[in-house]
GULUM-872107 format. One line per field, with one value per residue (C-alpha): x negated, y negated, z. Coordinates in pm, whole numbers, padded with zeros to 5 digits. Example, Ala and Ser with C-alpha at 12.3 -4.5 7.8 and 13.67 -1.06 7.14 Angstrom:
xx -01230, -01367 $
yy 00450, 00106 $
zz 00780, 00714 $
//
This chain:
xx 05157, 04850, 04668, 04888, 04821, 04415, 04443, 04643, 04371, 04108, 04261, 04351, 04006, 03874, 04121, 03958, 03598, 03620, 03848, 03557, 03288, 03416, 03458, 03094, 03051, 03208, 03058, 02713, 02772, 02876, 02542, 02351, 02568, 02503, 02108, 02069, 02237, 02006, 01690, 01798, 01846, 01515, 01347, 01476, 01366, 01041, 01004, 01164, 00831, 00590, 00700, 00700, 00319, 00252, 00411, 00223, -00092, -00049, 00035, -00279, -00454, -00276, -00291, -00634, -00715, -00498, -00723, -01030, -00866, -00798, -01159, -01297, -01088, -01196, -01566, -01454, -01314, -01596, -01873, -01708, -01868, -01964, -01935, -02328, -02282, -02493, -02482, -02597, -02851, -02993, -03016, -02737, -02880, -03043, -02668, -02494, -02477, -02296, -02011, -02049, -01716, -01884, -02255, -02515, -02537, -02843, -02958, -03258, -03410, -03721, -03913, -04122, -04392, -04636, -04854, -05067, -05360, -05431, -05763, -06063, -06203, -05941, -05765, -05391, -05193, -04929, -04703, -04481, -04446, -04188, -03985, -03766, -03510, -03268, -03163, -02923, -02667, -02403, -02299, -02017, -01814, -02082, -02389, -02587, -02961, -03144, -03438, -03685, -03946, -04169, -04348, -04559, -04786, -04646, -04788, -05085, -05320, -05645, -05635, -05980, -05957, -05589, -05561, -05179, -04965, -04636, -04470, -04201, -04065, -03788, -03636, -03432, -03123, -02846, -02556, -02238, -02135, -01911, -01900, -02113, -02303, -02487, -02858, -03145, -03424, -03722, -03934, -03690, -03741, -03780, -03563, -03826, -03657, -03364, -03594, -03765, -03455, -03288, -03546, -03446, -03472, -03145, -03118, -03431, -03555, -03936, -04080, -04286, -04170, -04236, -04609, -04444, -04258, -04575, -04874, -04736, -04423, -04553, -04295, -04205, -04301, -04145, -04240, -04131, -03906, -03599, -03349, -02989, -02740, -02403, -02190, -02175, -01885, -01734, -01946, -02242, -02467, -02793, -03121, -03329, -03555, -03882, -04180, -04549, -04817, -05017, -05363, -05615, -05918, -05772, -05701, -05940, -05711, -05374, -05111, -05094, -05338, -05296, -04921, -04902, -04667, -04556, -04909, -05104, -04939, -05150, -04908, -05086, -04956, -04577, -04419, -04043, -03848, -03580, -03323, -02990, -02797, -02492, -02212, -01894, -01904, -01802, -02120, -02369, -02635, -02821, -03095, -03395, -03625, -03907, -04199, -04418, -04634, -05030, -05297, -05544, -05825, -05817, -05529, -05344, -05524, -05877, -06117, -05966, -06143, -06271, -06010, -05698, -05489, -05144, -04936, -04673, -04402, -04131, -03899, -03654, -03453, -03094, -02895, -02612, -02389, -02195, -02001, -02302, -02565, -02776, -03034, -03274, -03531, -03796, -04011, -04247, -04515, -04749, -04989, -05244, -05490, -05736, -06045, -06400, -06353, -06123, -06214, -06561, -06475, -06508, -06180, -05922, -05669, -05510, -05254, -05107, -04783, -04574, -04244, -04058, -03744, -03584, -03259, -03117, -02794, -02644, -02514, -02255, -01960, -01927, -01803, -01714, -01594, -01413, -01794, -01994, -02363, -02568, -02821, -02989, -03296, -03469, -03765, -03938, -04190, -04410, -04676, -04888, -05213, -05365, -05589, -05507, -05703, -05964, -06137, -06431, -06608, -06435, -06116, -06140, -05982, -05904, -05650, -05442, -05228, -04944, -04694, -04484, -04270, -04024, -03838, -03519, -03307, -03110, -02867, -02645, -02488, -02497, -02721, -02977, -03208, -03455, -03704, -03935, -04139, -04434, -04668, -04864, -05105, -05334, -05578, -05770, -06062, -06323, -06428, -06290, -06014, -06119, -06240, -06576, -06859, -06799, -06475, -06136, -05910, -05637, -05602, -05563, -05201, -04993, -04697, -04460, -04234, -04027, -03720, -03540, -03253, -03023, -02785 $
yy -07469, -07643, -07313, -07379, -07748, -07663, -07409, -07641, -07908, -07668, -07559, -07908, -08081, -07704, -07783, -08137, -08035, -07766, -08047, -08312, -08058, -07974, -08296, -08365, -08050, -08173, -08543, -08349, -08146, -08485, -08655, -08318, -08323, -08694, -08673, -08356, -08600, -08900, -08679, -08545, -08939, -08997, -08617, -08699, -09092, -08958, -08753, -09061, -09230, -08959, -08921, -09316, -09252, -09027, -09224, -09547, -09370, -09247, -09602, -09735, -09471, -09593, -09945, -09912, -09716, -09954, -10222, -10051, -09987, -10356, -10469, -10185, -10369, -10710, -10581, -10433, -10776, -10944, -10735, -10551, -10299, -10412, -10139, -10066, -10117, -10322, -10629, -10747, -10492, -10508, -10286, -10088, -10243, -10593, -10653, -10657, -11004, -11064, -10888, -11009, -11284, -11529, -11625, -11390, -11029, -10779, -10474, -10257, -09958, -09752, -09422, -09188, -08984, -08678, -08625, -08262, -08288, -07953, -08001, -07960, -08291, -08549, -08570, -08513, -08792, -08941, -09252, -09478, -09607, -09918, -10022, -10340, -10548, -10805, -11097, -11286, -11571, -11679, -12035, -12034, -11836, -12036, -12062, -11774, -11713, -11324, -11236, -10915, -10835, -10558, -10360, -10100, -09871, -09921, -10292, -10188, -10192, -10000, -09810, -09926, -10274, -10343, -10562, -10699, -10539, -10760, -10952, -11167, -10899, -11193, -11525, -11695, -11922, -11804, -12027, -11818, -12040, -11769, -11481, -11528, -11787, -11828, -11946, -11803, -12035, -11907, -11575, -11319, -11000, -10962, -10784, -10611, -10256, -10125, -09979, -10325, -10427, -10085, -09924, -09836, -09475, -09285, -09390, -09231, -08921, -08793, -08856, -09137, -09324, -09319, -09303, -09545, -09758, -09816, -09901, -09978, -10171, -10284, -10196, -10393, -10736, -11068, -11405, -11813, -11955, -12006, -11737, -11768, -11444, -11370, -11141, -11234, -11001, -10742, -10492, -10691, -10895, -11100, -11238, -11500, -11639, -11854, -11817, -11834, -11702, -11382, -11433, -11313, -11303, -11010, -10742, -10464, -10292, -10384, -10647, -10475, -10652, -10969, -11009, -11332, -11239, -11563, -11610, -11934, -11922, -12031, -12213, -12357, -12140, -11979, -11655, -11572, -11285, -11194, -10854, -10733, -10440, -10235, -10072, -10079, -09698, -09509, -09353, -09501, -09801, -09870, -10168, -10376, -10586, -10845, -11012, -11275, -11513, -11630, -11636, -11782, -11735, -11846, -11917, -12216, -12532, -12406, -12577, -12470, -12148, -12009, -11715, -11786, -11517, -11371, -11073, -10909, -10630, -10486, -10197, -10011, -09779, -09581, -09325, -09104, -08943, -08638, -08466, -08305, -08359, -08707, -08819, -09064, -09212, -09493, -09616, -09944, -10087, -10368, -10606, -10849, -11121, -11388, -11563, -11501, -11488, -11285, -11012, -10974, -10810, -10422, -10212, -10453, -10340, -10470, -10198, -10008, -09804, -09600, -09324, -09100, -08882, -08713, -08475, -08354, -08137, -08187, -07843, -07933, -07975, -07697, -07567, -07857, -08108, -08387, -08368, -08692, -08461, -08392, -08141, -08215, -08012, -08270, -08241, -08582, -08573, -08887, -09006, -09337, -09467, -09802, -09864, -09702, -10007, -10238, -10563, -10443, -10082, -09787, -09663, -09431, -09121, -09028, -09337, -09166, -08943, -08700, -08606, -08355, -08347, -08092, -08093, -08103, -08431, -08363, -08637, -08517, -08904, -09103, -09329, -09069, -08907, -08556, -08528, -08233, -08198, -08056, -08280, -08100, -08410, -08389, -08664, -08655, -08662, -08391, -08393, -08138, -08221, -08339, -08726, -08847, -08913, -08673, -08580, -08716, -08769, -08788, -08388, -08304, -08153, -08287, -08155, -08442, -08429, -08758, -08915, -09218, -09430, -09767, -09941 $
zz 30116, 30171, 30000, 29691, 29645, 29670, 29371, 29164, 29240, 29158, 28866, 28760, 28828, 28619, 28313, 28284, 28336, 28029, 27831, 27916, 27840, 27480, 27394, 27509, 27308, 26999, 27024, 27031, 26773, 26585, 26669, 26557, 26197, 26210, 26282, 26081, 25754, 25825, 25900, 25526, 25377, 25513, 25384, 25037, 25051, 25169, 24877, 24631, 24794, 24726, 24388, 24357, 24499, 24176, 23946, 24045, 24036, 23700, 23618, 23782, 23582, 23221, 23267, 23362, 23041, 22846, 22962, 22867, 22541, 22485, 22608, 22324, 22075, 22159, 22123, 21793, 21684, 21753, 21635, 21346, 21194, 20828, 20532, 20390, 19992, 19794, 19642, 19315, 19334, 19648, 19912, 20176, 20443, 20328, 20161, 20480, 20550, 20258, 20399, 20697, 20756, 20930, 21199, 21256, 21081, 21186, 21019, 20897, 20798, 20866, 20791, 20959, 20747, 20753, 20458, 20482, 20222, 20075, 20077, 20358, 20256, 20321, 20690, 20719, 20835, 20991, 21019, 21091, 20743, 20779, 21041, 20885, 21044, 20799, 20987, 20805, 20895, 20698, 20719, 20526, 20213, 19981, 20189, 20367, 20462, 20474, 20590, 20630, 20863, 20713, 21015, 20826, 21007, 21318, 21299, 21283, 20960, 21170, 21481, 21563, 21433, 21494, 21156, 21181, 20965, 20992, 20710, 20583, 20354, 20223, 20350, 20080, 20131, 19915, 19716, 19640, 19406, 19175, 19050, 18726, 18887, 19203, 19301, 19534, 19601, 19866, 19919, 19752, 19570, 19189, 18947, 18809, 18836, 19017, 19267, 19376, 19531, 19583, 19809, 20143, 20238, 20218, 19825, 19692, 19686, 19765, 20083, 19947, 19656, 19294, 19184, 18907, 19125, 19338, 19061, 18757, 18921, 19256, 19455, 19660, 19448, 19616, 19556, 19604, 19339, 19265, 19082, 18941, 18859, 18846, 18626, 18233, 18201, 18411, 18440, 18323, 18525, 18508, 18693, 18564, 18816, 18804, 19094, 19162, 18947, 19044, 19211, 18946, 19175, 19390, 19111, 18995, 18724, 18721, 18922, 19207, 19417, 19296, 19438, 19684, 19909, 19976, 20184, 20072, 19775, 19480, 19236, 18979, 18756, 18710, 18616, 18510, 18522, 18375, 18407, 18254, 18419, 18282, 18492, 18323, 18284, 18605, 18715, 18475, 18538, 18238, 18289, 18143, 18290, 18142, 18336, 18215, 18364, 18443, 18716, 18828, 19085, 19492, 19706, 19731, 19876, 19764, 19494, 19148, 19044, 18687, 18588, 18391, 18302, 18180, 18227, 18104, 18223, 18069, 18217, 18091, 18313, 18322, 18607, 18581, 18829, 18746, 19005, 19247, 18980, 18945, 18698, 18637, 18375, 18346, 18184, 18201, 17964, 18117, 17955, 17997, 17851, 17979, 17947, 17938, 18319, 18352, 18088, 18206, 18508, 18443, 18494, 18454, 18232, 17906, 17917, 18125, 18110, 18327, 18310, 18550, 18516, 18787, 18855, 19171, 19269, 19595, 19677, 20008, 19796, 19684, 19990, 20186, 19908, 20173, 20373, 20435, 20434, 20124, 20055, 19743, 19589, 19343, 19058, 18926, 18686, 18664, 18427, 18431, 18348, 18489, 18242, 17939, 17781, 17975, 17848, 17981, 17998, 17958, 18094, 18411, 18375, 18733, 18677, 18412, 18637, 18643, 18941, 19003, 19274, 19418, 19707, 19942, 20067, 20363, 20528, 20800, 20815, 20479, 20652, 20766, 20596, 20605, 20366, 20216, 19940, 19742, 19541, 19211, 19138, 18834, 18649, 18285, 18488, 18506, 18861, 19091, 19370, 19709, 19863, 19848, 19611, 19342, 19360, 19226, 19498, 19326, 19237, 19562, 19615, 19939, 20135, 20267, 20542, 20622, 20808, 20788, 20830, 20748, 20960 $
//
């Protein structure tokens, strides 16, 4: 009996082990489904943050560029960049504070040259022609003043002697008063031609400019006074100015020389000028200038001297744009008288006179007709004499000339220019090409090669 009761126990105190154990079982299993679930909450909340990690990062990275983007614009806000296009004749470059809103507007222009002789007796050379910055500030709508700072030859006249060559190119104040009236009063330019005003590299053609534009018009001609223009009609405008005499004692055969500058100006004597220019056809400026005025000997603030003088200049000039092709004429007559003084002096002409017509063909759009480069083959063919009659003597003939000029104008920007070209150069003298005693230097043929630039 006692046997039976121990196997029931057994069996008993057995059942509830293996009942105990599965539900120990079944609990653990419960804690594994339960663990296995949260480890999974946390797997996928770990990825949620990994992908959050990316997504802030690429947030950091946009907000950061949007910030850069906004700083770029600011910048841009302030210091806008002003469209080069002239006004009232002047030019790209020198016109930009007039389109400038409001404050302080900078700009310039400058041009690199190489002229190769082609001839044993005169040395090749090379040179940093101009360099010339426009500083200009505009007060208000109706009040601005411009200036230019002419560098030429690197600001330096003579390697060995270092003779400064720095000027006030132009510093006038300006009143925008309206549009067919408005005043300049200071050191400005004169509207003697189109080219006076208009001169900065890109908007010419030749490595140097016109033969013309340099002796008969002395490019570039400023002086102090005061000058009103505006627009008669549309299409129509004028320049009527009044400045300083020329300085008499200074010239050999025509005006040249005897510009002031603005330097010690002598002003005992006065000079007007006066120009009309046409654009009311597209394409077309037609234009006409008149100079007349006297001199007189020494610069300002010196005992009075002996030579009286007067001069006259007239010019007469007209472009045309069609399609790729441009073309150009001018021509200038100059005059002068004096007195006993002045005449006696041997060389100095009575008249002089001056003309020059060009053509080029910019050959780009013909292929690429939406591009911004030009490559333009030109011809200009110039004849002038500076002294076709003199008061005194007789004329020289190595100073009645002829150029002809031939070459390629290359800008990849608008603002940039390449230049090439051949010079033919010729004179009614007799003596043969080449510099020195003897010789006529002005026969010798040149090749130019040149760069410059506006902004």
């Amino acid at each position: 009996m006692r046997t039976i009761y121990l196997k029931f126990f057994a069996i008993v105190i057995g059942a509830l082990f293996l009942f105990n154990f599965n539900l120990n079982a079944q609990d653990q299993e419960e804690k594994i489904k339960n663990l296995e679930e949260k480890l999974r909450q946390l797997e996928l909340q770990l990825a949620q943050i990994q992908t959050f990690e990316k997504q802030r990062e690429q947030l950091i990275r946009e907000i950061e560029a949007l910030k850069e983007e906004i700083r770029r614009l600011r910048l841009e806000t302030a210091m806008q960049e002003i469209e080069l296009k002239s006004y009232f004749g002047l030019g790209p470059a020198a016109s930009k504070i007039y389109y400038t809103p409001r404050g302080l507007s900078i700009a310039g222009y400058g041009e690199i040259t190489y002229e190769n002789y082609l001839d044993q007796t005169k040395t090749d050379r090379g040179d940093v022609l101009r360099f010339i910055p426009y500083i200009g500030y505009k007060f208000s709508d109706k009040i601005l003043v411009n200036s230019e700072l002419e560098i030429e030859h690197a600001g330096i006249g003579n390697v060995g002697e270092r003779e400064p060559e720095v000027y006030v190119e132009f510093l006038y104040v300006d009143f925008l008063l309206s549009d067919k009236f408005n005043v300049r009063t200071g050191l400005f330019l004169l509207p003697v031609s189109r080219m006076n005003e208009f001169h900065e590299p890109p908007v010419f053609f030749g490595t140097l400019r016109p033969d013309v534009e340099r002796f008969i018009i002395p490019t570039v001609w400023r002086d102090i006074g005061v000058m009103v223009y505006g627009e008669f009609v549309n299409g129509l405008t004028y320049k009527a100015g009044l400045v300083n005499g020329l300085r008499t004692d200074l010239i050999s055969d025509w005006i040249s020389a005897g510009r002031q500058r603005g330097a010690k100006v002598n002003f005992d004597k006065f000079a007007g000028v006066f120009r009309v220019e046409f654009q009311g056809v597209k394409n077309l400026i037609l234009g006409g200038s008149v100079y007349h005025g006297a001199g007189s000997d020494e610069e300002g603030g010196s005992e009075v001297g002996t030579e009286e003088a007067k001069f006259t200049l007239l010019t007469f000039e007209g472009q045309y744009q069609f399609e790729n092709l441009f073309l150009k004429g001018l021509y200038a007559f100059g005059k002068s008288d004096g007195n006993i003084a002045y005449k006696s002096r041997a060389g100095r002409a009575s008249k002089v006179y001056g003309w020059y017509v060009e053509g080029s063909f910019n050959l780009v759009p013909i292929l690429y007709p939406e591009s911004i480069v030009s490559f333009s083959p030109f011809l200009r063919y110039e004849r002038y004499d500076l002294n076709q009659n003199v008061f005194t003597g007789l004329p020289n003939p190595e100073k009645n000339r002829s150029v002809l000029t031939f070459g390629l104008d290359f800008k990849p920007h608008p603002q940039v220019v390449i230049k090439a070209d051949y010079q033919i150069r010729d004179t009614k003298s007799d003596l043969p090409a080449g510099k020195g005693s003897g010789k006529d230097e002005w026969k010798i043929n040149q090749f130019n090669l040149g760069v410059g630039f506006i902004f």
